[in-house]
ZAMI-976495 format. One record per residue: chain; z, y, x of N, C-alpha, C in turn. Coordinates in steps of 0.1 Angstrom, whole numbers, plus 5000, padded with zeros to 4 digits. Layout:
[r "A"; [Z; Y; X]; [Z; Y; X]; [Z; Y; X]]
...
END
This chain:
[r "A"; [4926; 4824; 5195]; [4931; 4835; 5204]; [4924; 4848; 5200]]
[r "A"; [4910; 4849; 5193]; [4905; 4857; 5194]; [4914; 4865; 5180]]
[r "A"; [4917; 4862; 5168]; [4925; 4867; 5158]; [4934; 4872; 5166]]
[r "A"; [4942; 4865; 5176]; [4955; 4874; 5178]; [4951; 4886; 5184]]
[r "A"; [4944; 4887; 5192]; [4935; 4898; 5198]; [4933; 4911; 5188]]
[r "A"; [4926; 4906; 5177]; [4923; 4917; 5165]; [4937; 4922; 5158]]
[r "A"; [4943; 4914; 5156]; [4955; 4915; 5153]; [4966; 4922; 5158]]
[r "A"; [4964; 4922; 5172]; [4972; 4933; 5181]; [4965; 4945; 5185]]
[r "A"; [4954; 4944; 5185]; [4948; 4958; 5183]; [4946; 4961; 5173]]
[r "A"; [4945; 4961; 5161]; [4950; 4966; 5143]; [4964; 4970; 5146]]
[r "A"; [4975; 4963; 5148]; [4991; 4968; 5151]; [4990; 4979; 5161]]
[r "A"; [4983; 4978; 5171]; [4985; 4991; 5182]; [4976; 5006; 5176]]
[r "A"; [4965; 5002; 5170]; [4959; 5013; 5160]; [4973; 5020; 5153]]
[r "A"; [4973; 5014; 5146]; [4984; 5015; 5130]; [4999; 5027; 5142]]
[r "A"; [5001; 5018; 5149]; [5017; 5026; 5154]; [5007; 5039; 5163]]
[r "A"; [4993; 5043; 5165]; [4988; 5052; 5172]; [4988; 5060; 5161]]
[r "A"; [4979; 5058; 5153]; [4981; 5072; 5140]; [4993; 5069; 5132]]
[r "A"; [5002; 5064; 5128]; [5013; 5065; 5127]; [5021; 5076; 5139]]
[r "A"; [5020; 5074; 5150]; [5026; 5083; 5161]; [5022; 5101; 5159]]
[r "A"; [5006; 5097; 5156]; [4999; 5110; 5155]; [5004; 5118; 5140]]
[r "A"; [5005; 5106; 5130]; [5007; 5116; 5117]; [5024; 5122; 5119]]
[r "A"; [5031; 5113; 5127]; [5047; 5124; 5127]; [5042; 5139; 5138]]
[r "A"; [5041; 5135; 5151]; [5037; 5144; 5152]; [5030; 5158; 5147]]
[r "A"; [5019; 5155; 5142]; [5012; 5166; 5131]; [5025; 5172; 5118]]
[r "A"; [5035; 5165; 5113]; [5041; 5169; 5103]; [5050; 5177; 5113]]
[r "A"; [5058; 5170; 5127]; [5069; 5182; 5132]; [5064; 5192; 5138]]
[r "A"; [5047; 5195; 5141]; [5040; 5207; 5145]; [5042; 5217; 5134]]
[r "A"; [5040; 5212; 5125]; [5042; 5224; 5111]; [5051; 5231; 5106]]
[r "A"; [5053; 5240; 5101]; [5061; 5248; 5102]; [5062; 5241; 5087]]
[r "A"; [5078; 5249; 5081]; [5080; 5241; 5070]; [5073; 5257; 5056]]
[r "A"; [5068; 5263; 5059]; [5061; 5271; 5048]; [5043; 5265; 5050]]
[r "A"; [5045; 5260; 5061]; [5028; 5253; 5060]; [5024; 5245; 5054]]
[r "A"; [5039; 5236; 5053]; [5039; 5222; 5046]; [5037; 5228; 5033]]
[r "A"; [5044; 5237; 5030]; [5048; 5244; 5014]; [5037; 5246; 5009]]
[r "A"; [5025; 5253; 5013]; [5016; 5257; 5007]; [5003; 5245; 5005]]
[r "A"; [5004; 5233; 5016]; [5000; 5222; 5015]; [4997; 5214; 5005]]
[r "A"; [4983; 5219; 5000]; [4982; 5208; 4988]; [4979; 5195; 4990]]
[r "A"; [4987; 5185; 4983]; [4980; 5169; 4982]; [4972; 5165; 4978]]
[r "A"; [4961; 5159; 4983]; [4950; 5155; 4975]; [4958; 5144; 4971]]
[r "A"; [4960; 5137; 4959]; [4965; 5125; 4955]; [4954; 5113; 4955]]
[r "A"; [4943; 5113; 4954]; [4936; 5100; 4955]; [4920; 5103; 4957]]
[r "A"; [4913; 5092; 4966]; [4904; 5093; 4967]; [4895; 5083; 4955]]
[r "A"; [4884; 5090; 4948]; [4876; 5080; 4939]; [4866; 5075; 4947]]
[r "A"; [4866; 5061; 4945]; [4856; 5052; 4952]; [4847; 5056; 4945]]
[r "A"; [4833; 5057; 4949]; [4822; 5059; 4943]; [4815; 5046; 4940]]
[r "A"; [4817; 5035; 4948]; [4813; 5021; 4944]; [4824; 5017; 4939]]
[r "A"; [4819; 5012; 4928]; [4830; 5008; 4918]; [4831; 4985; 4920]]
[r "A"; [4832; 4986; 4933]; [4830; 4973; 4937]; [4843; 4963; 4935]]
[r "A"; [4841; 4949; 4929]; [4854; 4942; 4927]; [4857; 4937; 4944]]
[r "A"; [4878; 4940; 4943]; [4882; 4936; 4951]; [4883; 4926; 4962]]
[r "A"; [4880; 4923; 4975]; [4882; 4914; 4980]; [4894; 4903; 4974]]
[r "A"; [4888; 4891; 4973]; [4902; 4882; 4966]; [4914; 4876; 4976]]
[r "A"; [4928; 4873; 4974]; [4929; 4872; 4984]; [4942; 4856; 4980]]
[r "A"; [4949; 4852; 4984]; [4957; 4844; 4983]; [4967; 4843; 4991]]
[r "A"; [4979; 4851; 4990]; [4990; 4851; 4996]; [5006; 4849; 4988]]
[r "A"; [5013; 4847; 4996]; [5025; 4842; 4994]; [5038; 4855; 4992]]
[r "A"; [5047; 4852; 4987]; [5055; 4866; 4982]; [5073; 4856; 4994]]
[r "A"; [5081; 4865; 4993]; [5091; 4864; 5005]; [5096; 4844; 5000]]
[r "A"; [5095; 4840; 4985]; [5100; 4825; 4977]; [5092; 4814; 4978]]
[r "A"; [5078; 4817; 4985]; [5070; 4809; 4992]; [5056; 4803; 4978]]
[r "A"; [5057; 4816; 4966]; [5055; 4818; 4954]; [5037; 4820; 4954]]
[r "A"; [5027; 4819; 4955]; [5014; 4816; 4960]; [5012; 4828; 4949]]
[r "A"; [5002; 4837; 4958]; [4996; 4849; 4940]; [4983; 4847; 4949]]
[r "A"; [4970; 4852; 4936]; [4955; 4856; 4940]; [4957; 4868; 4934]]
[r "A"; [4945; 4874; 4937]; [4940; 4886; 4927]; [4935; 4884; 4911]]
[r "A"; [4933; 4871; 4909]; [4927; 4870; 4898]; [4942; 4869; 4891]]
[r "A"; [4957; 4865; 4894]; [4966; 4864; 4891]; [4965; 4880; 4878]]
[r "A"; [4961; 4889; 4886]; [4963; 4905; 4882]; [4951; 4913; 4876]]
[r "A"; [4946; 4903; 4869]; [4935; 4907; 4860]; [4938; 4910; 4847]]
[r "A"; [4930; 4921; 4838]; [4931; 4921; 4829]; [4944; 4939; 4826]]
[r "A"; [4949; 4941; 4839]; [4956; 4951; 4836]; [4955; 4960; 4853]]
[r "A"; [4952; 4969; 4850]; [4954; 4981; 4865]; [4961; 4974; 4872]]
[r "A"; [4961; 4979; 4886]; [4971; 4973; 4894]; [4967; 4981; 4908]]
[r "A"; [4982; 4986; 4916]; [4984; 4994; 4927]; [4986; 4984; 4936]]
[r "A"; [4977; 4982; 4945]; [4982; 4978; 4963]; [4984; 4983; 4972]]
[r "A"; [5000; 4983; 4974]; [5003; 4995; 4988]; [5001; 4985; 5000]]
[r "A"; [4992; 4980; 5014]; [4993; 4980; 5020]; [5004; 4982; 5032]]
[r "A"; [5012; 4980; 5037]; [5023; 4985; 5045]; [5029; 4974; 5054]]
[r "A"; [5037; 4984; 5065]; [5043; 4972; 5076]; [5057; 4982; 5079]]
[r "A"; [5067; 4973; 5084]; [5079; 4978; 5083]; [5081; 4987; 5096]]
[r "A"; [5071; 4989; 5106]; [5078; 4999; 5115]; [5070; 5008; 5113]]
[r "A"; [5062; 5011; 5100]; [5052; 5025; 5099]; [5067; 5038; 5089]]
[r "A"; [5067; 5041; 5100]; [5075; 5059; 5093]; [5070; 5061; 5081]]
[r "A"; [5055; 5062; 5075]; [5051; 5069; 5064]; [5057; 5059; 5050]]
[r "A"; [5056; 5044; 5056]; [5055; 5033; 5045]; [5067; 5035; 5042]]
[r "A"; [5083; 5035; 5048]; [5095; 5035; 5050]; [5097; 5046; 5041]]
[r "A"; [5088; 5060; 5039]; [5090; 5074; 5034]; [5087; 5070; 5017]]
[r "A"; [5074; 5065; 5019]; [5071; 5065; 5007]; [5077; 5052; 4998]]
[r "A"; [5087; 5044; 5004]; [5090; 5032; 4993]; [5097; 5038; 4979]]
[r "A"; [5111; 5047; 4984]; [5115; 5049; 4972]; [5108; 5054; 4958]]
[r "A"; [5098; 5063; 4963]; [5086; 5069; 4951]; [5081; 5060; 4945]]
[r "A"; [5077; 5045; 4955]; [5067; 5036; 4948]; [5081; 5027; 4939]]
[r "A"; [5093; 5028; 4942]; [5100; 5013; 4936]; [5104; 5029; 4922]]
[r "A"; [5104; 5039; 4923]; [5108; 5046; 4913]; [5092; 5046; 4907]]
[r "A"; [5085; 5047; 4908]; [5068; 5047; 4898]; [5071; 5034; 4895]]
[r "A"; [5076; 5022; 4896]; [5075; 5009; 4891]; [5082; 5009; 4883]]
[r "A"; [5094; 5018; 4882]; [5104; 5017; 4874]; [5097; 5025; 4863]]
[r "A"; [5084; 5035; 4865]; [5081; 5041; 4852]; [5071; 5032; 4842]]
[r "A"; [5063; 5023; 4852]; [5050; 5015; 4845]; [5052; 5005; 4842]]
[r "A"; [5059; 4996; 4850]; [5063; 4978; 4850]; [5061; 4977; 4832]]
[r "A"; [5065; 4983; 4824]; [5064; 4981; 4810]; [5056; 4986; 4801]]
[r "A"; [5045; 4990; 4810]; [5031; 4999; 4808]; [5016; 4994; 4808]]
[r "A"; [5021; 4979; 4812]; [5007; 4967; 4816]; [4999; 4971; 4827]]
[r "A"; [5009; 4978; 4837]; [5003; 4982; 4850]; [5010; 4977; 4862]]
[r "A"; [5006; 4969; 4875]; [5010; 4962; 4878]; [5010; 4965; 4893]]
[r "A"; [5016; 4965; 4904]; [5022; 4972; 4915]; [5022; 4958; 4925]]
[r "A"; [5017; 4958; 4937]; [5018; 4949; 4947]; [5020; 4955; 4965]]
[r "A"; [5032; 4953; 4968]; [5031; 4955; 4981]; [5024; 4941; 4993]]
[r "A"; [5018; 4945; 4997]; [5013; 4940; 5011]; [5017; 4945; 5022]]
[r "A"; [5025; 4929; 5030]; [5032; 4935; 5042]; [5017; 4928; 5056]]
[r "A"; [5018; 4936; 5066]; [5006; 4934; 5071]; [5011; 4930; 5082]]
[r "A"; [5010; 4920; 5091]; [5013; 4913; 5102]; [5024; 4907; 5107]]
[r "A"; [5035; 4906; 5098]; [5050; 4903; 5100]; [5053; 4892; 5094]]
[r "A"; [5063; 4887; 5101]; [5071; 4874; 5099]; [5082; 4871; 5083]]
[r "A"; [5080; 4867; 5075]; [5088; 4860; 5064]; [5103; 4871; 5069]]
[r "A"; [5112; 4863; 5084]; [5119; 4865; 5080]; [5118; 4886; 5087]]
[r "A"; [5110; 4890; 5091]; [5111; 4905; 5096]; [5114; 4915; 5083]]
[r "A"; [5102; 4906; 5071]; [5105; 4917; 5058]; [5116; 4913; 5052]]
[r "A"; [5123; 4902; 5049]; [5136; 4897; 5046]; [5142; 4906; 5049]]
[r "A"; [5145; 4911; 5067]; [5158; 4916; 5068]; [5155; 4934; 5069]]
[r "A"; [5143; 4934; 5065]; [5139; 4949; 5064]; [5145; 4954; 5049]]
[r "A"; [5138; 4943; 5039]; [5142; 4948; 5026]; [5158; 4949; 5022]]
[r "A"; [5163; 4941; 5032]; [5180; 4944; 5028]; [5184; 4962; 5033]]
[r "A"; [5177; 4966; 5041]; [5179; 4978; 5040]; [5172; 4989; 5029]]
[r "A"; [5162; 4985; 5027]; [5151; 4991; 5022]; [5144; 4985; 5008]]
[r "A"; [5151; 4985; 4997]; [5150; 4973; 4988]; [5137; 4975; 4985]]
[r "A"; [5129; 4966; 4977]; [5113; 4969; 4970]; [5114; 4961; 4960]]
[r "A"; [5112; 4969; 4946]; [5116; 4966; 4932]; [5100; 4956; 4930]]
[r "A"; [5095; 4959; 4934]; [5081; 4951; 4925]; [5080; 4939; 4939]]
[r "A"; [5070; 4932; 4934]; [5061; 4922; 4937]; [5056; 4925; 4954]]
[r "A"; [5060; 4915; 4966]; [5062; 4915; 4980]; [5054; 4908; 4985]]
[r "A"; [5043; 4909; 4990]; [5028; 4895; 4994]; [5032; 4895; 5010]]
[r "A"; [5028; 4889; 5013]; [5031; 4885; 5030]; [5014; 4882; 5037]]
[r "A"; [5013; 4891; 5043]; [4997; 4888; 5053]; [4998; 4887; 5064]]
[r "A"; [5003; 4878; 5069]; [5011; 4873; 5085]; [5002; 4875; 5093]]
[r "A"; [4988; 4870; 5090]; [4977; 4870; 5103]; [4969; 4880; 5106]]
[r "A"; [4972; 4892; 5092]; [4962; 4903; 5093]; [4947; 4901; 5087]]
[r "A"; [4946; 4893; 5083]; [4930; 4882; 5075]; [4929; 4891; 5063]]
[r "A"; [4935; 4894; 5053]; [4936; 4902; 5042]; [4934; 4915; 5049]]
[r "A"; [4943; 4922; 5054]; [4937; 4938; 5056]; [4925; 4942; 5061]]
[r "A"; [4920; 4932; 5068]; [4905; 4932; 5074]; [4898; 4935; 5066]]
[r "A"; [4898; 4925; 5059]; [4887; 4924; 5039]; [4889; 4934; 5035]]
[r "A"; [4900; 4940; 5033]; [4901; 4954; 5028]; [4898; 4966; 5038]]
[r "A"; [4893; 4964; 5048]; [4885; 4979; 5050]; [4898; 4986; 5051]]
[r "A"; [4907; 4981; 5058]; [4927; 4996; 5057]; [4920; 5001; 5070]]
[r "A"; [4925; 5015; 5070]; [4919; 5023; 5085]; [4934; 5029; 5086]]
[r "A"; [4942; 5027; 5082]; [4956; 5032; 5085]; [4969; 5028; 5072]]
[r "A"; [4980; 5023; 5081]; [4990; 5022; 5072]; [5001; 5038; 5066]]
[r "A"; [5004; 5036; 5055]; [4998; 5028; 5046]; [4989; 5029; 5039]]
[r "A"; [4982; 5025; 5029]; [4973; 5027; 5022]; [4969; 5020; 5009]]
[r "A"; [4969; 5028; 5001]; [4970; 5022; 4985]; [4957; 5022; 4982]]
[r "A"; [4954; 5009; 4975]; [4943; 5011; 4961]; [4949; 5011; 4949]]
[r "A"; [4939; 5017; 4942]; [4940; 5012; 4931]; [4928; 5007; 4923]]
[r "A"; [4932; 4993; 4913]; [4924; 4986; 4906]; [4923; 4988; 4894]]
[r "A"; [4908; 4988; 4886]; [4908; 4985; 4877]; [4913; 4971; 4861]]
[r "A"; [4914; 4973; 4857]; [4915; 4957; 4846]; [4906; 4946; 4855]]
[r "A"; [4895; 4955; 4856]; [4885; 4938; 4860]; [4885; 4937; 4871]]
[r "A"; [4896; 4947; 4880]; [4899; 4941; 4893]; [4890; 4949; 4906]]
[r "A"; [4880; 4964; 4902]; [4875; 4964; 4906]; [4881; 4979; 4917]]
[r "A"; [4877; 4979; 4926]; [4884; 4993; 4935]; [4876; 5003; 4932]]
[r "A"; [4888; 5010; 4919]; [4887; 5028; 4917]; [4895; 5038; 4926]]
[r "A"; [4904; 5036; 4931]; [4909; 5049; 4941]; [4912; 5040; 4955]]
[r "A"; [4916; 5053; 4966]; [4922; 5052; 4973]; [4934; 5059; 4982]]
[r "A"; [4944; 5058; 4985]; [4951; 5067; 4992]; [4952; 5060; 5007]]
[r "A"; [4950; 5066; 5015]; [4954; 5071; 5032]; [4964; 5079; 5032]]
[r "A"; [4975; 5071; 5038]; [4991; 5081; 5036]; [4997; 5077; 5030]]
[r "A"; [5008; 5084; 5031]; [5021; 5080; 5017]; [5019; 5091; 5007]]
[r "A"; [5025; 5091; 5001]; [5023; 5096; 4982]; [5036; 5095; 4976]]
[r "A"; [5034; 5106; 4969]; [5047; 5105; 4959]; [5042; 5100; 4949]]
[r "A"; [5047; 5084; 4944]; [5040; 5077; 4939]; [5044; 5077; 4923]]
[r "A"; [5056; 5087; 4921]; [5063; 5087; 4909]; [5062; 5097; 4902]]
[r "A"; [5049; 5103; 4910]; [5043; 5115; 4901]; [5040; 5115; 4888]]
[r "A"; [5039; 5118; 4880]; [5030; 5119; 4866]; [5017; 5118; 4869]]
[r "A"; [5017; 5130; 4871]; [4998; 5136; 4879]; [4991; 5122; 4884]]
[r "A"; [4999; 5115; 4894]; [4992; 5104; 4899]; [4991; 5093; 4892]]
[r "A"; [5005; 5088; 4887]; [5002; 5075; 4873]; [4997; 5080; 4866]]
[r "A"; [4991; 5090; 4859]; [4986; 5093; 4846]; [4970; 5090; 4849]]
[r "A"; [4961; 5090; 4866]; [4954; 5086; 4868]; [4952; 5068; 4870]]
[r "A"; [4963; 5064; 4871]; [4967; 5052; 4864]; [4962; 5046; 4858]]
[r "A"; [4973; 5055; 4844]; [4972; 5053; 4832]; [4961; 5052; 4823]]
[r "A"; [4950; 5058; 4826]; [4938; 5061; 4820]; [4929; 5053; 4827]]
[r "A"; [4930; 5038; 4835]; [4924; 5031; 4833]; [4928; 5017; 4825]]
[r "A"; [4940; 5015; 4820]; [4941; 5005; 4811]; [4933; 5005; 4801]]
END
């Protein structure tokens, strides 16, 4: 009982600053946004290997982290009623379309939802790469997420060099080229 507890307070967080970040965008005027620069990633200063994790993809297909060793690799964190995550998919399935043949390797994590909730989300909203399922919320814990969505990124040996809070234009150059230069 007590997981579901945590569990429902992590989902009522998440749709709170989710609530707060639309708001903040339709306060803005659209020359405020204009001049708005992105920070694109945050560098971990501890260069610590990732929590490991063991989850299932929508075909009931088992992956670990160790699966995704030996090459970079992006974890977007996300859930299907977060606005930002919905914003940022097409950037991330178009950056997958730039690296997938780059030895760089891309993982969505869906955070507290049911097999069949992302099933009938992705028919709206396709997602070209790799789909993990974290039904109980036990994974995003380990990872320290303070808001959906939120990306890492990994080194080869697996270890967390960046992070983003927010969505991203993930099809940037500027941002895979920080990427790129850890293969």
């Amino acid at each position: 009982m007590n997981k579901k507890i945590r569990l429902t307070t992590l989902i009522l967080s998440f749709v709170l600053i989710a609530l707060y970040a639309i708001l903040i965008l339709f306060k803005e005027t659209p020359t405020n946004r204009q001049s708005k620069v992105e920070i694109p990633l945050t560098r971990l200063k501890n260069e610590i290997l990732a929590p490991d994790f063991k989850l299932s993809d929508l075909d009931g297909e088992m992956y670990s982290l160790a699966n995704y060793r030996g090459k970079p690799l992006i974890i977007n964190f996300w859930a299907t009623w977060c606005p930002p995550c919905r914003a940022e998919l097409p950037s991330m399935n178009r950056a997958w379309e730039k690296i997938k043949d780059e030895g760089i390797n891309m993982v969505a994590i869906n955070v507290g939802e049911s097999e069949d909730t992302v099933f009938a989300f992705m028919g709206e909203y396709p997602i070209a790469f790799t789909v993990l399922l974290d039904e109980t919320g036990e994974i995003i814990n380990q990872w320290s997420v303070k808001g959906l969505p939120t990306t890492f990124i990994l080194n080869k040996e697996g270890k967390l060099m960046y992070r983003a809070i927010g969505g991203r234009a993930w099809d940037s150059d500027e941002l895979l080229d920080i990427v790129r230069q850890l293969k």
